[in-house]
PDB file as gemmi writes it, atoms N, CA and C in Angstrom:
CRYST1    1.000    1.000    1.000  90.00  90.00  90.00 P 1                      
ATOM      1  N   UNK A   1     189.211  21.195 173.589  1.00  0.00           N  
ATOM      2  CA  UNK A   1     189.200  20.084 172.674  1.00  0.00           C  
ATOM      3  C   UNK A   1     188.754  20.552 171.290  1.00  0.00           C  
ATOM      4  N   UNK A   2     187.376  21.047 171.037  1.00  0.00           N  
ATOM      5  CA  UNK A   2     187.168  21.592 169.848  1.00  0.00           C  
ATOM      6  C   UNK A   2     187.344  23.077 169.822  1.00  0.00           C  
ATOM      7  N   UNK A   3     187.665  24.255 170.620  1.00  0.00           N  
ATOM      8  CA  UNK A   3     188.109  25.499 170.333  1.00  0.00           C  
ATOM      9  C   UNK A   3     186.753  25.884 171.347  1.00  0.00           C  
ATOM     10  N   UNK A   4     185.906  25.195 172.298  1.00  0.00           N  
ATOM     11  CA  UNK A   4     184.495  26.074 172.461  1.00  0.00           C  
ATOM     12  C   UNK A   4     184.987  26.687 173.629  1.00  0.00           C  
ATOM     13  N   UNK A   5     184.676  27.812 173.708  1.00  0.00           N  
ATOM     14  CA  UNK A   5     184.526  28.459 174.954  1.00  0.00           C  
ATOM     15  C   UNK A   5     183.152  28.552 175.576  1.00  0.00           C  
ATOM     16  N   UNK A   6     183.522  29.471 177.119  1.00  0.00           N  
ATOM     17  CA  UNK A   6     182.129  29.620 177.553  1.00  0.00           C  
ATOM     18  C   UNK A   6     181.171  30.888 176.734  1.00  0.00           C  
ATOM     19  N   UNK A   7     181.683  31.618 175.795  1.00  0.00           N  
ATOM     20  CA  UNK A   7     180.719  31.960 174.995  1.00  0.00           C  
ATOM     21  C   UNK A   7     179.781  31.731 174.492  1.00  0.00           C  
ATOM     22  N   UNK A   8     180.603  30.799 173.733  1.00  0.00           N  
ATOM     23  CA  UNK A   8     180.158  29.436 172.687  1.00  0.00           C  
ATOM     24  C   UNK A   8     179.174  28.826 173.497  1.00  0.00           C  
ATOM     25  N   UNK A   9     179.118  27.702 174.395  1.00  0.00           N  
ATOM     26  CA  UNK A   9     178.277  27.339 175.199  1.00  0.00           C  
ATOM     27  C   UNK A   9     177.336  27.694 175.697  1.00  0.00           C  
ATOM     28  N   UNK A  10     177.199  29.119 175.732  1.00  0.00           N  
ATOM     29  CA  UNK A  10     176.018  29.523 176.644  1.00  0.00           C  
ATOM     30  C   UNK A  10     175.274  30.112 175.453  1.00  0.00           C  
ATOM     31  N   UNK A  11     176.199  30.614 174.199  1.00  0.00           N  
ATOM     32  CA  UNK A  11     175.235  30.586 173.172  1.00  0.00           C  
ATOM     33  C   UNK A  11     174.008  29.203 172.618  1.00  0.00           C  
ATOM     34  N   UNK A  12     174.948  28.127 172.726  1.00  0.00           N  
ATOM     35  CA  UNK A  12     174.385  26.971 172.410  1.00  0.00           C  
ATOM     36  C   UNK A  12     173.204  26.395 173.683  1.00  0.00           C  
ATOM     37  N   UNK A  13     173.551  26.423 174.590  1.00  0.00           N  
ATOM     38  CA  UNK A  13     172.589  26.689 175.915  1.00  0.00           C  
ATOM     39  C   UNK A  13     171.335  27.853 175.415  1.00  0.00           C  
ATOM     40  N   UNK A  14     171.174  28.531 175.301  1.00  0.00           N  
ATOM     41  CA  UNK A  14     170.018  29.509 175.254  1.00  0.00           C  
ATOM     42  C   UNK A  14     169.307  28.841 173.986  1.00  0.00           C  
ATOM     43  N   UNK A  15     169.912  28.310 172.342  1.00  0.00           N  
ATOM     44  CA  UNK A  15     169.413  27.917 171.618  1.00  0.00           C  
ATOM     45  C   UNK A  15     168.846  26.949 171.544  1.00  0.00           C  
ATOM     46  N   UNK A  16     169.648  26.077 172.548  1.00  0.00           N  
ATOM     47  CA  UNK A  16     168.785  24.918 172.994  1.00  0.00           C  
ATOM     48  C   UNK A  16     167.427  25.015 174.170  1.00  0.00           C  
ATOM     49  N   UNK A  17     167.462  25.797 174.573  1.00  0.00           N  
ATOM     50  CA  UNK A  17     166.266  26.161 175.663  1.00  0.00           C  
ATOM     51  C   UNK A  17     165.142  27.032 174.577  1.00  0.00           C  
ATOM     52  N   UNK A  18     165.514  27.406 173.941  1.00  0.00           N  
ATOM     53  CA  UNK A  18     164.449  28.072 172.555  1.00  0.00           C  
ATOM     54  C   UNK A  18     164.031  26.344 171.830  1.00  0.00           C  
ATOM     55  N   UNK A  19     164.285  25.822 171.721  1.00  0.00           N  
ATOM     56  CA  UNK A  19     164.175  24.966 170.750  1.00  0.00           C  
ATOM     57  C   UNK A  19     162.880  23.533 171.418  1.00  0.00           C  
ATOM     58  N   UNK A  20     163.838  23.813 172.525  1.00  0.00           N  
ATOM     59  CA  UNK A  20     163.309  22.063 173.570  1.00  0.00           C  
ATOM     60  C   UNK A  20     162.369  22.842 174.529  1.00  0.00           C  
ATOM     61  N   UNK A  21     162.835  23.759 175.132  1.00  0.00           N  
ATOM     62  CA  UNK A  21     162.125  24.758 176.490  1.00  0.00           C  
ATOM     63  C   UNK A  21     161.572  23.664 177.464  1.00  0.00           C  
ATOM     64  N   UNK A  22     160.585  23.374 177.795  1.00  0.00           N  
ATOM     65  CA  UNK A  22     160.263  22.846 178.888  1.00  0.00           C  
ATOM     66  C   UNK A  22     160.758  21.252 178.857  1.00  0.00           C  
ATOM     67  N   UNK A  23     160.860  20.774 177.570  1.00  0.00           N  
ATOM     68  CA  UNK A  23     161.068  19.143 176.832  1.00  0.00           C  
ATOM     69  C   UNK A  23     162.593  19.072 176.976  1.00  0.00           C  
ATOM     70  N   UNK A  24     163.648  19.846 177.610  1.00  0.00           N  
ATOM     71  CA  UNK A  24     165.211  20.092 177.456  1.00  0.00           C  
ATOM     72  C   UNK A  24     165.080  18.633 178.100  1.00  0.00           C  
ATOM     73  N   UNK A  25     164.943  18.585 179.949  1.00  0.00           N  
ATOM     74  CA  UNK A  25     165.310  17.821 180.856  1.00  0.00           C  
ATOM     75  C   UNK A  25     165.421  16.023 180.020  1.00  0.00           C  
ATOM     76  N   UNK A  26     163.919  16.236 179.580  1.00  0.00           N  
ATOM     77  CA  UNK A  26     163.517  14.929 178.921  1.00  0.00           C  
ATOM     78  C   UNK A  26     164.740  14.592 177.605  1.00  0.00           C  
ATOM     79  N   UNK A  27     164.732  15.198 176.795  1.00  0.00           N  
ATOM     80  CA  UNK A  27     165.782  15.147 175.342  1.00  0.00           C  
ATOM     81  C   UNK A  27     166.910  15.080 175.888  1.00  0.00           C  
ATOM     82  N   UNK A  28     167.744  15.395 176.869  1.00  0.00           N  
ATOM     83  CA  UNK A  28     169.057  15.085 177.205  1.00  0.00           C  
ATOM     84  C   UNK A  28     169.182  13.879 177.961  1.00  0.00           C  
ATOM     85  N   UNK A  29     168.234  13.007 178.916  1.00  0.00           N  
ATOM     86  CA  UNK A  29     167.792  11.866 179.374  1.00  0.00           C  
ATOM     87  C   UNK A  29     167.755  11.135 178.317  1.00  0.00           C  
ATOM     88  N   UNK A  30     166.981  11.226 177.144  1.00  0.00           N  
ATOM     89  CA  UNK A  30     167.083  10.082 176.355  1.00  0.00           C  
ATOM     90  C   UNK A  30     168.785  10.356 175.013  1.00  0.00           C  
ATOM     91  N   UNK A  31     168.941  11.110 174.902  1.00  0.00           N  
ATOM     92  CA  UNK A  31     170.124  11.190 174.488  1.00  0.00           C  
ATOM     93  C   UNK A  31     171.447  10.464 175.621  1.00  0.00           C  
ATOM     94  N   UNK A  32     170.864  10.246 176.859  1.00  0.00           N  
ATOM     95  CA  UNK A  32     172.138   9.942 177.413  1.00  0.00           C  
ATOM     96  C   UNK A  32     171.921   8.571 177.904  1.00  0.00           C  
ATOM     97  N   UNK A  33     170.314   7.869 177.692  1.00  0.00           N  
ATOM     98  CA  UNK A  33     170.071   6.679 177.543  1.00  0.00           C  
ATOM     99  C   UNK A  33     171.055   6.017 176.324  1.00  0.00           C  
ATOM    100  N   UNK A  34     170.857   6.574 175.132  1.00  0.00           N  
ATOM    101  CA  UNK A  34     171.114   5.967 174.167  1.00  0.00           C  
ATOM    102  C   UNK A  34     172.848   6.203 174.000  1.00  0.00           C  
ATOM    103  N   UNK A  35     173.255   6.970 174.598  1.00  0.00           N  
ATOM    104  CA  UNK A  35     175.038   7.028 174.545  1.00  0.00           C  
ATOM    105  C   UNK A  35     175.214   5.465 175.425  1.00  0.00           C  
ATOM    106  N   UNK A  36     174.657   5.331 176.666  1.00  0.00           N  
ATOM    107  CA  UNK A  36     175.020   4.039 177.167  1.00  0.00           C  
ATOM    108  C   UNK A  36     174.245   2.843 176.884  1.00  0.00           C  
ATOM    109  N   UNK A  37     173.883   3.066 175.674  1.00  0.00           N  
ATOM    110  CA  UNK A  37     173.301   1.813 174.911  1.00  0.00           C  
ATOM    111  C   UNK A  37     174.165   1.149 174.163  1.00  0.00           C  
ATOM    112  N   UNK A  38     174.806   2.642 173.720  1.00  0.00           N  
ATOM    113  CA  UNK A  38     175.958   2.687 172.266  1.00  0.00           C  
ATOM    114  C   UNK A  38     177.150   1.884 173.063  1.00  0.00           C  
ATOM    115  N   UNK A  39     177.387   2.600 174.197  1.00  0.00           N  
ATOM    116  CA  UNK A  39     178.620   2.101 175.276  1.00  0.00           C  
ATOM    117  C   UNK A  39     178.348   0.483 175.313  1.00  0.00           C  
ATOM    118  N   UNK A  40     177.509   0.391 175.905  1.00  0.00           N  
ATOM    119  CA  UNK A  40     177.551  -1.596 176.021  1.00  0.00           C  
ATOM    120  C   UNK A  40     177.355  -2.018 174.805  1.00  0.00           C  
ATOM    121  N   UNK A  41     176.661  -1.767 173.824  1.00  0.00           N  
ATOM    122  CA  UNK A  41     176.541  -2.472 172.341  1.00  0.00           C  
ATOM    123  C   UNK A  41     178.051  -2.830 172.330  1.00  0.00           C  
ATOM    124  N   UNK A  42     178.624  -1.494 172.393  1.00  0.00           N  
ATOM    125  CA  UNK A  42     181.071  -1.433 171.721  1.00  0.00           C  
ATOM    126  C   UNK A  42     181.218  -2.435 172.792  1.00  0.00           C  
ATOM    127  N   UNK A  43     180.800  -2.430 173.778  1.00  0.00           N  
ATOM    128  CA  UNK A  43     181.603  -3.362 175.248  1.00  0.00           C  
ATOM    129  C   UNK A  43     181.363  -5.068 174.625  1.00  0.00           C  
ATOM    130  N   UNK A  44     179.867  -5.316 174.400  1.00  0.00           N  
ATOM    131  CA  UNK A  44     179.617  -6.482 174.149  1.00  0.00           C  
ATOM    132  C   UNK A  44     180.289  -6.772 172.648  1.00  0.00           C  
ATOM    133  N   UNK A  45     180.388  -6.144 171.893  1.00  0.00           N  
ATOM    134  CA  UNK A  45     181.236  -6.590 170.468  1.00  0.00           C  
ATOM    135  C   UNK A  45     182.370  -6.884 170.844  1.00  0.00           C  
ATOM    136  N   UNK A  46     183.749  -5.958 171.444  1.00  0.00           N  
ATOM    137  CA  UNK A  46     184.663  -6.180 171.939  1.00  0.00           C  
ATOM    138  C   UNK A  46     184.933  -7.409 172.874  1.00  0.00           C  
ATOM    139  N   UNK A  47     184.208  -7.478 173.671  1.00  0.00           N  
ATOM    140  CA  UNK A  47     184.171  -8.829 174.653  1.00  0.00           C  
ATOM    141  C   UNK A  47     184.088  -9.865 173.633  1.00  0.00           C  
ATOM    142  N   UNK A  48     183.058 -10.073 172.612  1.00  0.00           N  
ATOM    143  CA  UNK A  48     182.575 -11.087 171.800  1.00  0.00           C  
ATOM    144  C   UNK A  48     183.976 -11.626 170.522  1.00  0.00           C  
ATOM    145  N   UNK A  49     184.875 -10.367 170.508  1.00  0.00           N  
ATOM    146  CA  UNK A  49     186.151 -10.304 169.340  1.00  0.00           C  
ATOM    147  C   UNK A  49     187.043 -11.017 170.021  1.00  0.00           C  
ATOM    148  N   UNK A  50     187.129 -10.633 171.304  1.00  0.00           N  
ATOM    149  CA  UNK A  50     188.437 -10.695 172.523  1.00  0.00           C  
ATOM    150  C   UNK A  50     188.565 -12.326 172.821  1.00  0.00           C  
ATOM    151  N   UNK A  51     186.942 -13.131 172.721  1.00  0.00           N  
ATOM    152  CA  UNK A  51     187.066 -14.071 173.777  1.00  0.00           C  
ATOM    153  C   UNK A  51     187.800 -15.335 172.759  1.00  0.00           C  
ATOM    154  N   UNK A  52     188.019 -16.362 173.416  1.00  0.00           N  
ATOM    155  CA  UNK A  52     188.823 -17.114 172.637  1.00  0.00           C  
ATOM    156  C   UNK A  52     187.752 -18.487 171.954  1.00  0.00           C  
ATOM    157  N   UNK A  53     187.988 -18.609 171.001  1.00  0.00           N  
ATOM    158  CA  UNK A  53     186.494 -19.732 169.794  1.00  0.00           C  
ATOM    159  C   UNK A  53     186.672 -20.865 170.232  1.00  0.00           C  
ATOM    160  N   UNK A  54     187.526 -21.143 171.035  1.00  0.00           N  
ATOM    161  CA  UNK A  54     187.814 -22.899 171.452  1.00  0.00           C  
ATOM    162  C   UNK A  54     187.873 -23.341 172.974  1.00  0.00           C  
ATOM    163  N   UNK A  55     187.789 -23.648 173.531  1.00  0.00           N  
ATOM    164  CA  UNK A  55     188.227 -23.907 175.128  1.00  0.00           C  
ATOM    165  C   UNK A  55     187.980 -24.820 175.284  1.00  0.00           C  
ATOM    166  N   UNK A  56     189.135 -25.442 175.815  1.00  0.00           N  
ATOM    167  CA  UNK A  56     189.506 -26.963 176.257  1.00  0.00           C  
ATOM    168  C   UNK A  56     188.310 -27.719 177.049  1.00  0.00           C  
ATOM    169  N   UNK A  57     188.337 -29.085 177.052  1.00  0.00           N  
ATOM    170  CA  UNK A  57     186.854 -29.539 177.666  1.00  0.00           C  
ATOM    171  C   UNK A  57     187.778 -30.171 179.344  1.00  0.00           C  
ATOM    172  N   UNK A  58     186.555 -29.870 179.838  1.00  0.00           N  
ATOM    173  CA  UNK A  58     186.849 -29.987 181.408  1.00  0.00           C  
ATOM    174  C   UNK A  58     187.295 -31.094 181.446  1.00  0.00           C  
ATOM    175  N   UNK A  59     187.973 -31.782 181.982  1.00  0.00           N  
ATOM    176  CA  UNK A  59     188.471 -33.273 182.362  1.00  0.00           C  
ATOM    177  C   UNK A  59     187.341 -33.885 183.496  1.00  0.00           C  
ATOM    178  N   UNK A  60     187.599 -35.371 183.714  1.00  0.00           N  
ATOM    179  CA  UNK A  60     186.362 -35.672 183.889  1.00  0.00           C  
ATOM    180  C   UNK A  60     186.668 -36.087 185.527  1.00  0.00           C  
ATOM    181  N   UNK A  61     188.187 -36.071 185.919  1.00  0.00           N  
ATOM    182  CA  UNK A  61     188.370 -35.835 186.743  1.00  0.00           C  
ATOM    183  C   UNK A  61     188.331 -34.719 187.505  1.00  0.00           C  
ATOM    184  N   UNK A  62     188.163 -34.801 189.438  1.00  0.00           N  
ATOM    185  CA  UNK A  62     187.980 -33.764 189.755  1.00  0.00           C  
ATOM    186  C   UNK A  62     189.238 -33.505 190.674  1.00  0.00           C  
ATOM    187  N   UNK A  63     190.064 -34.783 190.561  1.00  0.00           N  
ATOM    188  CA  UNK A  63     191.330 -34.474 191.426  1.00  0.00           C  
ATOM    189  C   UNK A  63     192.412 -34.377 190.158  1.00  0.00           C  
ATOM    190  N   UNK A  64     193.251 -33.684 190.872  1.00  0.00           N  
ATOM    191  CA  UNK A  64     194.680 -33.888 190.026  1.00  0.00           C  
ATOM    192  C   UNK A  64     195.429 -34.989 190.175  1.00  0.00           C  
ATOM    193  N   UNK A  65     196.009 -35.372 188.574  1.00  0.00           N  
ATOM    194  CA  UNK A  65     196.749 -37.221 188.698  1.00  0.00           C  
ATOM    195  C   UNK A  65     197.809 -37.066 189.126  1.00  0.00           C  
ATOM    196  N   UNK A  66     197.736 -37.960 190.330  1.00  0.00           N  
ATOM    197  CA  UNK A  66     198.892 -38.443 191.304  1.00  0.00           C  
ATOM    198  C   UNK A  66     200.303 -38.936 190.070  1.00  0.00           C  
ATOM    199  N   UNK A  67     201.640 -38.787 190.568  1.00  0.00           N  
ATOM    200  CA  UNK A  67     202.596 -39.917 189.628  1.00  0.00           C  
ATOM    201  C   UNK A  67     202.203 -41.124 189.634  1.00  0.00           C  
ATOM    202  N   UNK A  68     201.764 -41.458 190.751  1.00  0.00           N  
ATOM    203  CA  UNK A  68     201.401 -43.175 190.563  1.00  0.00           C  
ATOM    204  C   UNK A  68     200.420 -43.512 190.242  1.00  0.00           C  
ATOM    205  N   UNK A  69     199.356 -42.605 189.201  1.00  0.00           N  
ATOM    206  CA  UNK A  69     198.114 -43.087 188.670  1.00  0.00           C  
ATOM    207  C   UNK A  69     198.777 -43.376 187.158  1.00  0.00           C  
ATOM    208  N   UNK A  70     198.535 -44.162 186.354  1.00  0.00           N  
ATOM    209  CA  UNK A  70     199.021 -44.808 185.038  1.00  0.00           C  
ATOM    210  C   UNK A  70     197.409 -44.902 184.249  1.00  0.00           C  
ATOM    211  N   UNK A  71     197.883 -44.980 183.329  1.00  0.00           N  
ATOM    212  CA  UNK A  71     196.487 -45.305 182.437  1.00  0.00           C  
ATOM    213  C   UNK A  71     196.810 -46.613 181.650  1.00  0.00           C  
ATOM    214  N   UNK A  72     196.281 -47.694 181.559  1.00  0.00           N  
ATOM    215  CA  UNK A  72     196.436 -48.152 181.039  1.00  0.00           C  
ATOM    216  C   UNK A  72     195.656 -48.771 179.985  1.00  0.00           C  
ATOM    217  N   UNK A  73     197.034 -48.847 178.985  1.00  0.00           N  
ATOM    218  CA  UNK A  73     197.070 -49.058 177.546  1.00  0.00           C  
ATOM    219  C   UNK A  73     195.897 -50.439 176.686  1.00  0.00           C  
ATOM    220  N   UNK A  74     195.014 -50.028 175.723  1.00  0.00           N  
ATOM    221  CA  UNK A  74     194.511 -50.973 175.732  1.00  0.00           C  
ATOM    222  C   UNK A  74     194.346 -51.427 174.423  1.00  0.00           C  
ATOM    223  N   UNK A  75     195.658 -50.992 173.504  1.00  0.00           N  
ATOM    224  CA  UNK A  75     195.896 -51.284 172.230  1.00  0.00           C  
ATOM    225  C   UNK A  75     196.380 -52.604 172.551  1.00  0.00           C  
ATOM    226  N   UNK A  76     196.748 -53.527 171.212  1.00  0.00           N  
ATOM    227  CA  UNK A  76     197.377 -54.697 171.543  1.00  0.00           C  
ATOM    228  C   UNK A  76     198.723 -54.830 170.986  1.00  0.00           C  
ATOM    229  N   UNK A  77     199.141 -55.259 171.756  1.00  0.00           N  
ATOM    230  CA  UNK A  77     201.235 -54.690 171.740  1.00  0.00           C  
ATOM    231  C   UNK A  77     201.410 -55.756 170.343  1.00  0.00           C  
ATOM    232  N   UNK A  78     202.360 -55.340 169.194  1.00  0.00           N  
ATOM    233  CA  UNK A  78     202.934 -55.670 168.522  1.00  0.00           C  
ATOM    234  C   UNK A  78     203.390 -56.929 168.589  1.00  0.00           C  
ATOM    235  N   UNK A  79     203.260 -58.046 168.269  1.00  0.00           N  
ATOM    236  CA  UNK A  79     203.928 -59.575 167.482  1.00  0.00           C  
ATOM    237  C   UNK A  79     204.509 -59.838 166.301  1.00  0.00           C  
ATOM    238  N   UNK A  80     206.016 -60.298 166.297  1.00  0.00           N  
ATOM    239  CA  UNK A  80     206.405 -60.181 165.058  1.00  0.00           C  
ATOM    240  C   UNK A  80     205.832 -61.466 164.296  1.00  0.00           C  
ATOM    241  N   UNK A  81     205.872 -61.355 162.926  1.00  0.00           N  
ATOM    242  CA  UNK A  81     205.523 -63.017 161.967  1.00  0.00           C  
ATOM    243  C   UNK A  81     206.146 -64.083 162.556  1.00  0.00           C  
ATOM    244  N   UNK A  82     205.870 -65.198 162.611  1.00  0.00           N  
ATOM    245  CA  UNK A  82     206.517 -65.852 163.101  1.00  0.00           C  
ATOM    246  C   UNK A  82     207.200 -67.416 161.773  1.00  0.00           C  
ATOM    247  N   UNK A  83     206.575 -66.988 160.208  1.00  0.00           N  
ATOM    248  CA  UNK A  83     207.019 -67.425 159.494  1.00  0.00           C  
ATOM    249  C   UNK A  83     207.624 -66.061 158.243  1.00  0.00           C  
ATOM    250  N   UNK A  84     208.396 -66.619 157.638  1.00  0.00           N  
ATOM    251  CA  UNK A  84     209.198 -65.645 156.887  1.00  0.00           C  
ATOM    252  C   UNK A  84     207.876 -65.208 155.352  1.00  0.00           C  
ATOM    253  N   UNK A  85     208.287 -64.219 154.629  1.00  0.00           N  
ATOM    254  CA  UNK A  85     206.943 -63.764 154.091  1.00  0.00           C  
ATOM    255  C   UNK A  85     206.630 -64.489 152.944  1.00  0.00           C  
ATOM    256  N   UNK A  86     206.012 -64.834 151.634  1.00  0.00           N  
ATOM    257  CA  UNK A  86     205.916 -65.529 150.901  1.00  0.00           C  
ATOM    258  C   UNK A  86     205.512 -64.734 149.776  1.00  0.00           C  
ATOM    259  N   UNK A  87     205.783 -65.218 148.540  1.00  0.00           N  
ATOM    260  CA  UNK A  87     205.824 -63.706 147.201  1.00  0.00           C  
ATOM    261  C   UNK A  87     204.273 -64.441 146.875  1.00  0.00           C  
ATOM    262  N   UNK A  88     203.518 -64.943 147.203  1.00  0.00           N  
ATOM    263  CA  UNK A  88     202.048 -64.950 146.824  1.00  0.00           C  
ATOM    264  C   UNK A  88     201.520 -63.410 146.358  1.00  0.00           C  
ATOM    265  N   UNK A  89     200.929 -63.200 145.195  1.00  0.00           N  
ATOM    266  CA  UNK A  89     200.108 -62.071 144.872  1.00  0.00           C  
ATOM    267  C   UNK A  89     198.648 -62.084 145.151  1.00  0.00           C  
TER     268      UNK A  89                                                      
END                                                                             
């Protein structure tokens, strides 16, 4: 991926055991705490981008409406004038 060989590596291995020596075990534990900190932080942003800002509200029923359930209407149905209109202002 980046060009390293096992040269490379075991150079970087020995420099790191000069550096950390007995503290290695510990410093790569918390380095690999904090990679899967980083991991769920990206997971929970993504989830939080993904999800959708609106969702429909539950109905208040718990069955599904039969054809023969109707709702009925409780506006009041239209009457026409029953005298013709008059130019009063």
């Amino acid at each position: 991926m980046f060009g390293i060989g096992a040269p490379e590596m075991i150079v970087v291995g020995i420099i790191a055991l000069l550096l950390f020596g007995k503290r290695l075990p510990e410093v790569a534990r918390s380095m690999g705490k904090g990679v899967t900190e980083f991991k769920r932080g990206l997971a929970g942003i993504e989830e939080e981008a993904t999800r959708p800002t609106y969702r429909e509200p539950e109905r208040e029923t718990s069955r599904p409406r039969a054809a023969d359930d109707r709702v009925e209407v409780t506006a009041p149905k239209f009457e026409p004038p029953v005298s013709a209109p008059s130019d009063r202002a």
